[in-house]
Short mmCIF file of the C-alpha atoms (twelve columns), coordinates in Angstrom:
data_MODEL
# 
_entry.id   MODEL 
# 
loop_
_atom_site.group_PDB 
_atom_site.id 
_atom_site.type_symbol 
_atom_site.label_atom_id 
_atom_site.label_alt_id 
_atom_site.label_comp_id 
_atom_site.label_asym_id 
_atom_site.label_seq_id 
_atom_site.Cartn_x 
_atom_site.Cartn_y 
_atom_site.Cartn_z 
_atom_site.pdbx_PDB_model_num 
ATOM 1   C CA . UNK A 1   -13.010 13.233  0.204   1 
ATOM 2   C CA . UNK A 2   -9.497  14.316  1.820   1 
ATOM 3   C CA . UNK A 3   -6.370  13.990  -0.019  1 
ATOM 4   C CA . UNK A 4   -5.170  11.018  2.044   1 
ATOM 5   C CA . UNK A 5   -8.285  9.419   1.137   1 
ATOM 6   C CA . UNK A 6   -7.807  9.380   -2.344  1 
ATOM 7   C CA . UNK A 7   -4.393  8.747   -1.915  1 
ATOM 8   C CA . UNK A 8   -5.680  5.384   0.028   1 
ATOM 9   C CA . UNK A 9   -7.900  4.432   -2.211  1 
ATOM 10  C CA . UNK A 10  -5.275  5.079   -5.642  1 
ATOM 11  C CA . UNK A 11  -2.278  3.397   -3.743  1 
ATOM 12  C CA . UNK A 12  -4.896  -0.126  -2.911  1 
ATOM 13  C CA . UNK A 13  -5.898  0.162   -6.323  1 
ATOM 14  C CA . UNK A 14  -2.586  0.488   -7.763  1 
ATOM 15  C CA . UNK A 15  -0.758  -2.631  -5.536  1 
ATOM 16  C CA . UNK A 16  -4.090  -5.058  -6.873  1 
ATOM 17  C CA . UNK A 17  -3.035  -4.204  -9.970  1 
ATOM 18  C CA . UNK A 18  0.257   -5.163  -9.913  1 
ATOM 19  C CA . UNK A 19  -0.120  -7.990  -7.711  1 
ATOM 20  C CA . UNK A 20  -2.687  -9.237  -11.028 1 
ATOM 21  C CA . UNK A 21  -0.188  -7.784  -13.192 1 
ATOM 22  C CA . UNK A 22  2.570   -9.694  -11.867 1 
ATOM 23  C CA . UNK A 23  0.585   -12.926 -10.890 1 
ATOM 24  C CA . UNK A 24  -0.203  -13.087 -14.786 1 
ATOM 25  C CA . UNK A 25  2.889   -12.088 -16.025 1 
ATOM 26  C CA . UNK A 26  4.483   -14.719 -14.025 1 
ATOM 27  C CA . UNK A 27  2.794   -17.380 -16.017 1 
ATOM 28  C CA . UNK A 28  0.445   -18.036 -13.071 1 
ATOM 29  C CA . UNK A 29  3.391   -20.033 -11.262 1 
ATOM 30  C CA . UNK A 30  3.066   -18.668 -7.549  1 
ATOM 31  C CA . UNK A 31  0.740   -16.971 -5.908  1 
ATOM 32  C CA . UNK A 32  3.313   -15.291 -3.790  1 
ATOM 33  C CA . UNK A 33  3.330   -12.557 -7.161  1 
ATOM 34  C CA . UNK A 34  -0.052  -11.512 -6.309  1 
ATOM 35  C CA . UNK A 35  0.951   -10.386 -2.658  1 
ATOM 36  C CA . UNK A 36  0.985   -6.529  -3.635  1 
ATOM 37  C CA . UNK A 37  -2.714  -7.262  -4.777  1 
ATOM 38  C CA . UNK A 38  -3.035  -8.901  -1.082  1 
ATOM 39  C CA . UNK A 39  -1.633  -5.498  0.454   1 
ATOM 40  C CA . UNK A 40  -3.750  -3.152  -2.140  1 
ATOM 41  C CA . UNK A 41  -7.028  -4.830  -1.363  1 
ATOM 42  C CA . UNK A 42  -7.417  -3.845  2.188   1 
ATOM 43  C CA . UNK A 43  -5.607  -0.399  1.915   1 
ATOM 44  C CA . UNK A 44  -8.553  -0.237  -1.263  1 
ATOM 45  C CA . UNK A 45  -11.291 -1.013  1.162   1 
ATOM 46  C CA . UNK A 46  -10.072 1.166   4.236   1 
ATOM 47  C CA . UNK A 47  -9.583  4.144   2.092   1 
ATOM 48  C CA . UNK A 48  -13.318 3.449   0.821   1 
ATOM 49  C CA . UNK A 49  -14.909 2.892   3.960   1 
ATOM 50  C CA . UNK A 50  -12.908 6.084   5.582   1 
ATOM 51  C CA . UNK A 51  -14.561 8.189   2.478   1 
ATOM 52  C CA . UNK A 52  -18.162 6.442   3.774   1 
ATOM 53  C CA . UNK A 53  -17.751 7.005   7.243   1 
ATOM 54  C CA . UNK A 54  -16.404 10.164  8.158   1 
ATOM 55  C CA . UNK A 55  -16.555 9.232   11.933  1 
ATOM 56  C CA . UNK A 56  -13.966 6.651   11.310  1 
ATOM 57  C CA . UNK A 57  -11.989 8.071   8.843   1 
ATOM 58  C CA . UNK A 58  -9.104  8.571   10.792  1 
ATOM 59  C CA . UNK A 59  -9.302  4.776   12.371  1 
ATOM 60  C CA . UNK A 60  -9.460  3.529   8.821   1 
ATOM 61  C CA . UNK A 61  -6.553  5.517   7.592   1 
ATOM 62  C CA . UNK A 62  -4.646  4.017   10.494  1 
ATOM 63  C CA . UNK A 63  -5.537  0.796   9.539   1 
ATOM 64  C CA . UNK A 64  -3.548  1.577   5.846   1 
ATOM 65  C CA . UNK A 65  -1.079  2.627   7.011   1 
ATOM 66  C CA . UNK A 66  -0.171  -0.348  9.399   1 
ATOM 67  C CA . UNK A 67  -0.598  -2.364  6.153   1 
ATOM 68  C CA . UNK A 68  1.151   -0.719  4.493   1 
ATOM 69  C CA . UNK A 69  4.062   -0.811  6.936   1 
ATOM 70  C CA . UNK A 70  3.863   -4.058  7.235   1 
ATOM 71  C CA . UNK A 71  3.603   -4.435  3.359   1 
ATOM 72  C CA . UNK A 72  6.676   -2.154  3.058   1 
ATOM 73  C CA . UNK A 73  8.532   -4.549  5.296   1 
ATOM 74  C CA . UNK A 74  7.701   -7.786  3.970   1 
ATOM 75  C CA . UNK A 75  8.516   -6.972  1.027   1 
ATOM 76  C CA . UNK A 76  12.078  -6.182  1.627   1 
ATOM 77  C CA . UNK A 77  13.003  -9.935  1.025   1 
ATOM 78  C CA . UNK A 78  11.744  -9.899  -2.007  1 
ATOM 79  C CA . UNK A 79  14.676  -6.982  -3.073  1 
ATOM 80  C CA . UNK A 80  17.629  -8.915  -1.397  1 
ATOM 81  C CA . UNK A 81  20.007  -9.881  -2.541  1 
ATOM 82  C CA . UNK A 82  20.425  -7.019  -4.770  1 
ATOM 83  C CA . UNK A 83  22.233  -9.493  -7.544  1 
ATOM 84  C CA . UNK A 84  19.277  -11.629 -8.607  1 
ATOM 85  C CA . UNK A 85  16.882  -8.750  -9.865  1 
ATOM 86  C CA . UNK A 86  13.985  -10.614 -11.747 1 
ATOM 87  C CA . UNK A 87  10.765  -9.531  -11.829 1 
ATOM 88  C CA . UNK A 88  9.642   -10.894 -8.193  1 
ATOM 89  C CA . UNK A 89  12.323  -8.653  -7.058  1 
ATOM 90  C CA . UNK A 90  11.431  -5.411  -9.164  1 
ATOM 91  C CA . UNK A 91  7.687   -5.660  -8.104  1 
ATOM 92  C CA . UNK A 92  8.767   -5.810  -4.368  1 
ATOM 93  C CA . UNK A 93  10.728  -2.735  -4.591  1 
ATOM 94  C CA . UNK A 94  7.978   -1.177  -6.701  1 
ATOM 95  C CA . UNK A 95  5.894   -2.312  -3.713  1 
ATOM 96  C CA . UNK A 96  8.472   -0.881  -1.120  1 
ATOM 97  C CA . UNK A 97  8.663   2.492   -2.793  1 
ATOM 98  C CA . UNK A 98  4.566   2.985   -2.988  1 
ATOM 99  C CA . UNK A 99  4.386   2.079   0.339   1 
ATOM 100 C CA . UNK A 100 6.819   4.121   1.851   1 
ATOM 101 C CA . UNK A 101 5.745   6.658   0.060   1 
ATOM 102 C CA . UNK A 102 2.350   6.344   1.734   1 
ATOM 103 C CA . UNK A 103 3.262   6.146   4.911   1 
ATOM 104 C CA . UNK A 104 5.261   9.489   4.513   1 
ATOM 105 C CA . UNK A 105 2.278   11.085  3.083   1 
ATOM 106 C CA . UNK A 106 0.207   9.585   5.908   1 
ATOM 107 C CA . UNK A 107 2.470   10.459  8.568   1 
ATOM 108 C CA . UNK A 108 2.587   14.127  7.701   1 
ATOM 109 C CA . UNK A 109 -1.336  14.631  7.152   1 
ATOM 110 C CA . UNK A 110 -1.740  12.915  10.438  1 
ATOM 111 C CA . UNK A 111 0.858   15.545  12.142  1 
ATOM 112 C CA . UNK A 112 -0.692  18.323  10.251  1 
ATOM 113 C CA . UNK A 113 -4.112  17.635  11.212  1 
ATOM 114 C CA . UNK A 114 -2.868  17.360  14.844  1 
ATOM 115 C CA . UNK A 115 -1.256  20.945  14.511  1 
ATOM 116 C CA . UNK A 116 -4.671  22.767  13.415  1 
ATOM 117 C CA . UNK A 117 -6.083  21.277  16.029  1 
ATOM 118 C CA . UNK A 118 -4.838  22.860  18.755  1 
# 
């Protein structure tokens, strides 16, 4: 298993629990506090089915990292405006920093595994 797989499979795992975290801590009141467990699951199940299949491993890391792009920018209305921040607001930037995070991660094992090879 590469690094960026584990890293896929810890980062899915991580979001689904906060989204749960924050969906219960919320009282239950919107299901809009479980959207980092909505990110995490896929990201979860591409970083397990690129450790399966090593033919596709590269496809499903792609696949994570559009989510969590897409996770990283969704999320951004849930951080402004910087004035109000509650706890919808601190688990979107919590959501914006692991995702980011990610993709930088991604990014460079991607453009390091295109240097070594060739």
């Amino acid at each position: 298993m590469t690094n960026v797989t584990k890293l896929t499979i810890t980062l899915g795992a991580v979001l689904v629990v906060l989204g749960l975290g924050a969906y219960v801590l919320s009282g239950a009141a919107s299901i809009t506090a479980a959207i980092p467990a909505f990110l995490g699951l896929p990201i979860l199940i591409a970083g397990v089915v690129a450790n399966a299949k090593p033919d596709i491993h590269r496809h499903a890391i792609h696949v994570a990292l559009v989510i969590a792009v897409l996770g990283a920018l969704g999320s951004l209305g849930g951080v402004f405006p910087l004035d109000d921040l509650g706890t919808a607001a601190v688990v979107s930037l919590i959501t914006i920093v692991l995702c980011v995070a990610y993709i930088v991660v991604g990014v460079r094992s991607f453009i390091a595994a295109r240097r070594s090879e060739g």
